[in-house]
C-alpha positions in Angstrom: -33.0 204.0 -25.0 -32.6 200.4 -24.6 -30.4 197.3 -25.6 -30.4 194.6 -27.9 -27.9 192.1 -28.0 -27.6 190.6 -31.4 -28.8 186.7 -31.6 -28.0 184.4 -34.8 -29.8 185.1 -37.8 -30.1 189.0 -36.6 -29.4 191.5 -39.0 -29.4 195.3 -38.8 -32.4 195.7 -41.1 -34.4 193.0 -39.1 -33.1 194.5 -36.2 -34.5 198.2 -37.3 -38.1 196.6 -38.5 -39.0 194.5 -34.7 -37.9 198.4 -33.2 -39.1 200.7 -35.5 -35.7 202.1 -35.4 -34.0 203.1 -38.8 -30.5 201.2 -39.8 -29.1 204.7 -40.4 -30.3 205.6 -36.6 -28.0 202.1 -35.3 -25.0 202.3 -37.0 -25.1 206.4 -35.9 -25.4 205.0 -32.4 -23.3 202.6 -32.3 -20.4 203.7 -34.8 -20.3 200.9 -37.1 -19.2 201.5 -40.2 -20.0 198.3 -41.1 -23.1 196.3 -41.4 -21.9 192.2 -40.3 -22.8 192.5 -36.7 -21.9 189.5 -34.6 -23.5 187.3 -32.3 -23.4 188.7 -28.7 -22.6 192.1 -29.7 -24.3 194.9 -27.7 -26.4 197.9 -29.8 -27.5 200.5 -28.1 -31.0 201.2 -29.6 -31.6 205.2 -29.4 -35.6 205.3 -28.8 -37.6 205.9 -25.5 -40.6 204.2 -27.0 -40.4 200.4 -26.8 -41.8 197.1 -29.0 -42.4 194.7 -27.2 -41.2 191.7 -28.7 -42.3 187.7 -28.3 -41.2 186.5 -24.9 -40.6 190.0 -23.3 -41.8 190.4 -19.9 -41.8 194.3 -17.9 -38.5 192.4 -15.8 -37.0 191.8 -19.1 -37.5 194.9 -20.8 -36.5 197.0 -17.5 -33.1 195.5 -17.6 -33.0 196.2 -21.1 -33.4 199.7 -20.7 -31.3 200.3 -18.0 -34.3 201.3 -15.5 -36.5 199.6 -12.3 -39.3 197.7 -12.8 -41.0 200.2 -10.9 -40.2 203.3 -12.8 -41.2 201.2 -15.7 -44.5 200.5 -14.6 -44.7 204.0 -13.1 -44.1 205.4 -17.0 -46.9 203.0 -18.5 -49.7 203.1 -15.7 -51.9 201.8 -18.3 -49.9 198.8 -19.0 -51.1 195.2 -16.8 -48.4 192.9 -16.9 -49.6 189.6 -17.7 -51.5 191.2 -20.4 -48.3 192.3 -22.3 -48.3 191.2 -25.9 -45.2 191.5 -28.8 -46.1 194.7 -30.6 -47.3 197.1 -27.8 -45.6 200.1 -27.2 -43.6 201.5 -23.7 -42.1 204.3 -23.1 -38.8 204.0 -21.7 -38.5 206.4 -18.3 -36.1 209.3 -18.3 -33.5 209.8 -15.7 -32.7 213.1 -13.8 -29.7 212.4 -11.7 -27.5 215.3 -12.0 -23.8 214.5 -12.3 -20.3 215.6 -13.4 -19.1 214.6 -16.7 -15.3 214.5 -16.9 -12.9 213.1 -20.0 -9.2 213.8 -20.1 -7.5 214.7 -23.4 -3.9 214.9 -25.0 -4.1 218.5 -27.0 -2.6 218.0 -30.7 -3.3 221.3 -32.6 -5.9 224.1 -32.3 -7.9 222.9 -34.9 -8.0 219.3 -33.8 -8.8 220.4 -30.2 -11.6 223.0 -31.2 -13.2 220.3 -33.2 -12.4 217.3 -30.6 -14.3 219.8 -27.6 -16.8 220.7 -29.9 -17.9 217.2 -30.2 -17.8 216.5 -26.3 -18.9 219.6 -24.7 -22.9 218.9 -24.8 -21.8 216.2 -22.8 -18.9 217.3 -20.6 -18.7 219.4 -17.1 -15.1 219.6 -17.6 -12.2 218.6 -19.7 -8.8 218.0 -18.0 -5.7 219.2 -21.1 -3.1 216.4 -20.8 -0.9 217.6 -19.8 1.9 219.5 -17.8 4.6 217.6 -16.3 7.0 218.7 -12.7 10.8 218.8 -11.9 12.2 217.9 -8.8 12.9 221.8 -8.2 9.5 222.6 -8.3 9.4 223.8 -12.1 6.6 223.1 -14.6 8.9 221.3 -17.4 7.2 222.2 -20.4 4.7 224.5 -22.0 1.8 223.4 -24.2 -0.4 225.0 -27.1 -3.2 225.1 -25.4 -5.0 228.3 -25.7 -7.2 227.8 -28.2 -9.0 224.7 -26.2 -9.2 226.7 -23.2 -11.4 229.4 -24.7 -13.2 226.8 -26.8 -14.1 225.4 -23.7 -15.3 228.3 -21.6 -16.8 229.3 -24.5 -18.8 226.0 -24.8 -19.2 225.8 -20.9 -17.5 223.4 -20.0 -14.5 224.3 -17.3 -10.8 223.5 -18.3 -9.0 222.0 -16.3 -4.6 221.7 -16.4 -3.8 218.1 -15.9 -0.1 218.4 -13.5 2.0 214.8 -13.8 5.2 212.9 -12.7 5.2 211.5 -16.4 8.5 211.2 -17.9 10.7 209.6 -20.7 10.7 206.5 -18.4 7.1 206.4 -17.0 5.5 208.0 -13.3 8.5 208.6 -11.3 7.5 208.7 -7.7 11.4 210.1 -7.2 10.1 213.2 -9.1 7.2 213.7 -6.6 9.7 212.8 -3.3 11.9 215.4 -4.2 9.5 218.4 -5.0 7.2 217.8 -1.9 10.3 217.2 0.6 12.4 220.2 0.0 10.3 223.0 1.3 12.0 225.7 -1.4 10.7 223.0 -4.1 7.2 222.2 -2.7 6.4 226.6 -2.7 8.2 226.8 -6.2 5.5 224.2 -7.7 2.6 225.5 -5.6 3.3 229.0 -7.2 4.2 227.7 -10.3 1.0 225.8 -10.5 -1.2 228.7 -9.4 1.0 231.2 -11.9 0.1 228.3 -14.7 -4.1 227.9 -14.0 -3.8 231.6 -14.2 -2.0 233.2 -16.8 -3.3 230.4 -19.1 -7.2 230.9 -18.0 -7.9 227.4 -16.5 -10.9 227.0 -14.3 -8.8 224.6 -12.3 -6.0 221.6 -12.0 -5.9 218.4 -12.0 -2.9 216.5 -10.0 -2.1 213.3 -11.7 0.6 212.3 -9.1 1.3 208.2 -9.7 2.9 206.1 -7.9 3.2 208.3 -4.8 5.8 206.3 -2.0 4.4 205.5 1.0 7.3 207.7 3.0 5.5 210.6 1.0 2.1 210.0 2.2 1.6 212.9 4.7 3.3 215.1 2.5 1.5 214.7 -0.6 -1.5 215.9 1.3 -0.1 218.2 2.8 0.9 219.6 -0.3 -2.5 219.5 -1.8 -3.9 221.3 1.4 -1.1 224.2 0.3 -2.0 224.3 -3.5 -6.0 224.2 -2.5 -5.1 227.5 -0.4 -3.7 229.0 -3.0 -6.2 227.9 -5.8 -9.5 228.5 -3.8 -9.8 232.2 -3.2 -9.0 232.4 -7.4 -12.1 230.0 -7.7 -10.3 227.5 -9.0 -10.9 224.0 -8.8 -8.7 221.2 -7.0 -9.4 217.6 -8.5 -6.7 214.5 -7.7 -6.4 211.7 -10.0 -5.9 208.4 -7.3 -5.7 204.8 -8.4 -8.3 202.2 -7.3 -7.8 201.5 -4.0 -9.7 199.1 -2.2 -7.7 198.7 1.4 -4.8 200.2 3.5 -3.4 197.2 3.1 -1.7 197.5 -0.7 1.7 198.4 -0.1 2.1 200.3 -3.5 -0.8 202.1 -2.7 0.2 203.7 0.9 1.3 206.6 -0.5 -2.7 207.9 -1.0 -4.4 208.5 2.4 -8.1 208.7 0.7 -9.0 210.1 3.8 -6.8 213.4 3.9 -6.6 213.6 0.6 -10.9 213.6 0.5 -11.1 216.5 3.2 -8.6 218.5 1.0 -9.4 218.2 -3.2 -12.9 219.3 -4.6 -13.5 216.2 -6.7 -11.5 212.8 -6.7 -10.9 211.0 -10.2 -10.6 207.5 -9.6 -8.8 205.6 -12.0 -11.2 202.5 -11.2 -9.2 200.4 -14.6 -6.5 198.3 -15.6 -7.5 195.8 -13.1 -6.0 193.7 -15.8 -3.2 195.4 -17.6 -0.9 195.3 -20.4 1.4 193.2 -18.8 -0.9 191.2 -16.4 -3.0 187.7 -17.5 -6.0 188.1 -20.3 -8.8 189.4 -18.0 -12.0 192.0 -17.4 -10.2 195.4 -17.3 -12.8 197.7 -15.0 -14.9 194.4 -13.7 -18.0 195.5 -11.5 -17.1 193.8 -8.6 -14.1 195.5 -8.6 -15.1 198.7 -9.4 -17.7 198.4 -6.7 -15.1 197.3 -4.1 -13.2 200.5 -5.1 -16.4 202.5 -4.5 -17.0 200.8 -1.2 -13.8 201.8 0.2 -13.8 204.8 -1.5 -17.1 206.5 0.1 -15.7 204.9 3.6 -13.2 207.7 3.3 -14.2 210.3 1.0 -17.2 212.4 0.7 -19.8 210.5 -1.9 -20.2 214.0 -3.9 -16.4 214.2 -4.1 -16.1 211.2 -5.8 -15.7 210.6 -9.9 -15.4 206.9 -10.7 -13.2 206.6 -14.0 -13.8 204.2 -16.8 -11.6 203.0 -19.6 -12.3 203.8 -23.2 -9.9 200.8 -23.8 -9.3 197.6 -23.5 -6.2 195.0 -24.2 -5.8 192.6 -27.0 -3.4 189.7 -25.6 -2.0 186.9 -27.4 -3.2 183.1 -26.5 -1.8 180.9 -24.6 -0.7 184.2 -22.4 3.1 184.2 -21.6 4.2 186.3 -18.5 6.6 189.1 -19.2 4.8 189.4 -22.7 3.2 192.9 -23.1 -0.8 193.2 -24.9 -1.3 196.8 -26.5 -3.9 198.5 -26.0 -7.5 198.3 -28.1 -10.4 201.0 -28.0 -13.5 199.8 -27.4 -14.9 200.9 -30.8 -11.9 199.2 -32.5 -12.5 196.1 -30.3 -15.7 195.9 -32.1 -14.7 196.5 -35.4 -12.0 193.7 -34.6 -15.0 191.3 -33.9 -16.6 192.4 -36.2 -14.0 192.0 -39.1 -12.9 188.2 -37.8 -17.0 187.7 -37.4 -15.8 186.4 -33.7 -18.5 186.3 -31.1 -18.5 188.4 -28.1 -19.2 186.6 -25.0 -20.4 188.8 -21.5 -19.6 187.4 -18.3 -22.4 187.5 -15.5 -19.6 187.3 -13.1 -17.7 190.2 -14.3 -20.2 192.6 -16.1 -17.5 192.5 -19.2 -17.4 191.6 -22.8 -14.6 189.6 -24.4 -13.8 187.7 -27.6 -11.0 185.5 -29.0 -9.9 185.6 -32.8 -7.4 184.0 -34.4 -5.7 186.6 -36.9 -4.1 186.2 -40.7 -1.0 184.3 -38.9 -3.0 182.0 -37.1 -2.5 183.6 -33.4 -5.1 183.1 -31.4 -5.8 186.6 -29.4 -8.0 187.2 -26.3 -9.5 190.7 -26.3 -11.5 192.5 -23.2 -12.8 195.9 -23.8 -16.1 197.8 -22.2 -19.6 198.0 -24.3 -22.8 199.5 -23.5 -23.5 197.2 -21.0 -20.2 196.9 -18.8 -20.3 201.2 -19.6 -24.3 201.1 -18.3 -23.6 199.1 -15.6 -20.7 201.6 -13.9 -22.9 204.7 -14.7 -25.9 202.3 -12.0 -23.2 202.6 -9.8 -23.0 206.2 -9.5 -26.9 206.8 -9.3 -26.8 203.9 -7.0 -23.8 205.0 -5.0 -24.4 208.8 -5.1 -21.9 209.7 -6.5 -20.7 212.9 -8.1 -20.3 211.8 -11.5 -18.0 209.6 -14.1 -15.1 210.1 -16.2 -12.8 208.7 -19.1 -9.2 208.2 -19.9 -9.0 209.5 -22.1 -11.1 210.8 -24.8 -9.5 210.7 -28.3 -10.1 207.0 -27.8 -13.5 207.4 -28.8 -16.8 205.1 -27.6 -19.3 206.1 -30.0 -22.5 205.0 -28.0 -21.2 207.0 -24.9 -22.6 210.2 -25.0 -25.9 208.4 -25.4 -25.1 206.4 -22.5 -24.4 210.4 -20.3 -27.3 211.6 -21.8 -29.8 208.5 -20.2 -28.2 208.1 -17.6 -27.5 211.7 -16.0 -28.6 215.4 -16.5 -24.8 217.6 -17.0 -24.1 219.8 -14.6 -22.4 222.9 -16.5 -20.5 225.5 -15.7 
């Protein structure tokens, strides 16, 4: 598989003639259900044989596809360089790197979620069910119908995993986590609560989505984990931890996770490497690569490599121009941020700097909006990291959001490691 970005005068049909790729095959890839691509827009083109097109060089069409120069050149031995002329064929290289494939979802009903996992499973490990939430007592506060996704998903083998939260009416409340982990009657109620829960319900495992954790709680929130893994591991269950992305001791909202303790203790760490820029923040890259590599960097100074799941966003924000502090952007998926391109025929621009695609439109009103999102290439560019990092695999928040091209992406990039 390779990329095209679209240039002016490009059209899906031309597009499909220089590639030999049908228009059918592109918009399948891609999920447009439209035809009036726009300048700058990313396609994900699903062949492993390449054209070679009028000013391509092997550089050129190595970054294209995602792979060295020298494992291009090692897949086309016959191929000299300088000799290269538009209408030869490559073959893109396949990748072997195994990996864990993690997505989170929201269950809504049994048909929904059978025909939701259905979908994902060829290209999941696991899949966390969003999700239980605590009391300060120690409780698990409400139930879910969830059965029918857990045995979809060991059916489909792919491990299912109870997502545990602080979420309430009002947001994370790090007052919910203080008081179950300080009282010592609490902290064993939610241990055995949690292990009773994975249990009787037929999880392979939990996930603790603990926000906000105060830094007074530190020490005691691994602690806890180190009490729940006891409990969980001799069940073969999983422990997995959903952390924020940290990229120094010296964040005060972020004292609360010791990356360190909590490494030695949890199987796998979800890092929640997003919302760099947030709903309420300044118009900005959402999951830049620098940032996400500085969150990898201090990650993998703390943490076991093969422990670690770098997150990405299958969103981005839509903010209003000129930006006004205290306003709030909602929320855009990525394949709506296309479609929202695509519809105001608004160029997408890709900063070097950030590895991230944005546009600006001006809507029916006349408000001028600023949108970031992820496409193939930002998405591409994090799953490099994880080859290039070593690490254990990637994951996404969450995954009714959709990104059509993604399991494309999973499939090129690493072979799934199932249960």
């Amino acid at each position: 598989m390779f990329l095209h970005i679209v240039q002016p005068g490009d059209s899906l049909f031309s597009i499909s003639i220089r590639y030999d790729a049908s228009v059918d095959q592109i918009r399948s890839t891609n999920g447009l259900g439209e035809t009036n691509i726009v300048q700058g827009q990313a396609l994900l083109i699903p062949l492993y044989i390449y054209t070679v097109q009028p000013g391509d060089s092997l550089t050129s069409i190595a970054g294209k596809a995602f792979v060295t120069l020298e494992q291009l050149r090692a897949a086309n031995p016959s191929i000299t360089p300088n000799l290269l002329q538009p209408g030869m064929k490559l073959t893109i290289p396949r990748t072997n790197y195994l990996a864990s494939i993690i997505g989170y979802y929201a269950v809504r009903s049994p048909e929904l979620d059978r025909n939701l996992i259905r979908d994902f499973a060829p290209y999941s490990t696991a899949i966390s069910i969003f999700e239980y939430h605590i009391a300060g007592n120690g409780d698990i506060a409400n139930t879910l119908d969830d059965l029918t996704a857990i045995q979809t998903l060991w059916s489909l083998r792919v491990r299912p995993i109870a997502t545990i939260t602080n979420l309430t009416p009002g947001g994370f409340s790090p007052e919910l986590v203080h008081q179950a982990i300080n009282n010592p009657t609490a902290r064993t109620n939610l241990v055995n609560n949690i292990t009773n829960l994975v249990t009787n319900r037929g999880y392979g495992g939990v996930n603790i989505d603990f926000e906000r954790v105060l830094a007074v709680d530190r020490d005691l929130y691994t602690g806890f984990l180190s009490e729940l893994r006891d409990r969980l591991k001799p069940l073969g269950r999983t422990l997995t931890v959903a952390v924020p992305a940290k990229t120094s001791e010296e964040i005060p909202w972020l004292k609360g996770y010791d990356f360190g303790g909590i490494g030695s203790v949890v199987d796998f760490m979800f890092i929640m490497a997003y919302d760099f820029h947030h709903a309420g923040s300044e118009p900005g890259p959402v999951a830049s690569i620098p940032d996400v590599r500085r969150t990898i960097e201090f990650a993998i100074s703390n943490v076991p490599r093969r422990k670690i799941i770098i997150g990405v966003p299958l969103y981005g924000y839509d903010w209003v121009i000129p930006y006004r502090p205290g306003s709030v952007a909602p929320a855009i998926s990525n394949q709506d941020a296309v479609e929202t391109a695509m519809r105001f025929q608004s160029p997408i621009q890709y900063s070097t700097e950030w590895e991230s695609p944005s546009f600006r439109y001006r809507d029916q009103g006349g408000v001028t909006h600023e949108v970031w999102f992820e496409d193939v290439r930002s998405m591409a560019a994090k799953m490099m990291l994880v080859r290039d990092y070593g690490l254990q695999g990637i994951g996404a928040w969450q995954l009714t959001l959709g990104f059509t091209p993604g399991p494309w992406l999973i499939r090129k990039f690493f072979t799934i490691r199932k249960v």
